[in-house]
N, C-alpha and C positions, 0 to 999 in steps of 0.2 A: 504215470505215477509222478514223474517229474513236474508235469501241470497242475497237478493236485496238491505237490507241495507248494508251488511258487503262488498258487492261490490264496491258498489258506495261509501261507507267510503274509501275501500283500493284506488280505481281508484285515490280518490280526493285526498290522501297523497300522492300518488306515482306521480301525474302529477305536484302537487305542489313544491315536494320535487325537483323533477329533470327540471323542468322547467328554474328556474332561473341559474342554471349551465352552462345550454344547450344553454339558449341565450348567456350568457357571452364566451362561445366556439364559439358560430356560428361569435360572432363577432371578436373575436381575428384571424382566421382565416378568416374573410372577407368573409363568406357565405351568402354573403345578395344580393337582389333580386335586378337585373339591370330596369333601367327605360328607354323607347324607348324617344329617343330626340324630337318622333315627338307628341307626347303626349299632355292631359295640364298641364299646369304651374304647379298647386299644386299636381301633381304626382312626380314633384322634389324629395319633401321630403321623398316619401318613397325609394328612393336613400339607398343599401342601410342595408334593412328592412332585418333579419335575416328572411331567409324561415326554412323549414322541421322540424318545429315546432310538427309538425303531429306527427313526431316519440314519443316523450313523450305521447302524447294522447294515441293515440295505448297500447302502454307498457305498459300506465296506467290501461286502458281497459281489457288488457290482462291478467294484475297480478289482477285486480281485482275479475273477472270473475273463473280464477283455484286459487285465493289467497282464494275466498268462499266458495267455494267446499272444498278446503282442512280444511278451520277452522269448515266448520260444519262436515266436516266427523271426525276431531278430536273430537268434544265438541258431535255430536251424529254417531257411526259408523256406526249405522245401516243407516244412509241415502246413496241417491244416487248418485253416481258420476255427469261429466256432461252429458248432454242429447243430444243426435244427434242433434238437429236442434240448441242448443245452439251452441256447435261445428262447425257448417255451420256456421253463425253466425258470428262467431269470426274467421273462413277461411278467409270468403268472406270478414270483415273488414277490416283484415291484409290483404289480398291478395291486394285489394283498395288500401290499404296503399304502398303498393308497390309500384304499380303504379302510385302514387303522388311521391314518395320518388323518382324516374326514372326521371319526369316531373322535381324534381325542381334541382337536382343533373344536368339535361343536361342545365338548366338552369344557374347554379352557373361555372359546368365545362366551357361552351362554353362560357361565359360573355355575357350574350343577353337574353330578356325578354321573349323569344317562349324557350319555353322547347321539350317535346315530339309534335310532330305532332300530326294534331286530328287523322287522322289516324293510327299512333301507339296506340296514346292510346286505341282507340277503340279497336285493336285488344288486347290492351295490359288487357282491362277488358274482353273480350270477352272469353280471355283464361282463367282469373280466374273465370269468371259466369261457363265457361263451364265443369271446372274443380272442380266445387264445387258440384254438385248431384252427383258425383261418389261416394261418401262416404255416402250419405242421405241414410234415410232407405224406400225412394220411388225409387232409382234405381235399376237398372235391376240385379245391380252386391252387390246389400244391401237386407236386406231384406223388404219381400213385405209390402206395405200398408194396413191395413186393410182395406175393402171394408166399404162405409158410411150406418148406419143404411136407415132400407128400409123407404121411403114416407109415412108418415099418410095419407090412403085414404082419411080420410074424411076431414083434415084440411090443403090439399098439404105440409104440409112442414114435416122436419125431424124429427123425434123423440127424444127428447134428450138419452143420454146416461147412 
C-alpha cells in the first residue's frame, strides 16, 4: 500500500510539474490539433488545442512506478524489485502511448484532423499487444505458469491458496 502511495504521489509531481511547460512548447511551436471545416460550429474553438499531452502522463506513470520501487528498496532493501506483470503493465502503457504519440504527431506533421489510419493503428497496437507476453512469465520463452490449485470436490470451486 505504501508503494501505491509513493507512486501515485511521484506520478502527480511529475505530470504537474512538466505539464505546464509542455503546453506553453506545444504552443510556441504551433502543435495543436487541426479542426475539419466541415464540422460544427463549436469545434472552432478547439482550433488549435495543444495535443500529445499523453507524453507527460506516461513519463509520470513511469517515474512513478520505478521512482517506488527504488524509494522502497532504499528505506527497505530487503524488498522486491518490480514484478513481471507490473513490467507488462508499464510495456503495454508506454507501448499505447506510442501509438497515440504516431496518431497526433501525423496529425500536427500533415495539418489535418485524421492522423494514423484505423488501420495502422490497429496494427500499430496489435504489434505492441503481441509483443508484450514475450517477456510474461506465462510465455513459452518466460518461465512457466504454475498450474491452478486443483477443484474442491465437494464445493466446485478452487481452493484458496
Amino acid at each position: 500500500m505504501i508503494g501505491i502511495s509513493i507512486a501515485a504521489a511521484l506520478s502527480l509531481v511529475v505530470s504537474m510539474a512538466l505539464m505546464p511547460p509542455l503546453i506553453k512548447l506545444l504552443y510556441r511551436f504551433k502543435f495543436g490539433q487541426e479542426v475539419r471545416d466541415d464540422g460544427p460550429e463549436g469545434h472552432k474553438t478547439k482550433q488549435g488545442t495543444p495535443t500529445m499531452g499523453g507524453i507527460v502522463i506516461i513519463l509520470g506513470a513511469l517515474v512513478g512506478y520505478f521512482g517506488s520501487h527504488l524509494v522502497l528498496w532504499l528505506l527497505q532493501p530487503a524488498a522486491t524489485g518490480p514484478t513481471a506483470s507490473g513490467l507488462l503493465v508499464m510495456f503495454l502503457f508506454a507501448g499505447m502511448g506510442c501509438v497515440g504519440f504516431l496518431d497526433d504527431f501525423i496529425k500536427i506533421y500533415k495539418r489535418r484532423s485524421l492522423g494514423l489510419r484505423s488501420g495502422a493503428k490497429m496494427i500499430g497496437q496489435a504489434i505492441v499487444g503481441v509483443a508484450s507476453p514475450t517477456g510474461s512469465p506465462s510465455s513459452p520463452t518466460g518461465t512457466p505458469t504454475p498450474r491452478p490449485p486443483p477443484a474442491c470436490p465437494s464445493c466446485a470451486t478452487s481452493v484458496p491458496r
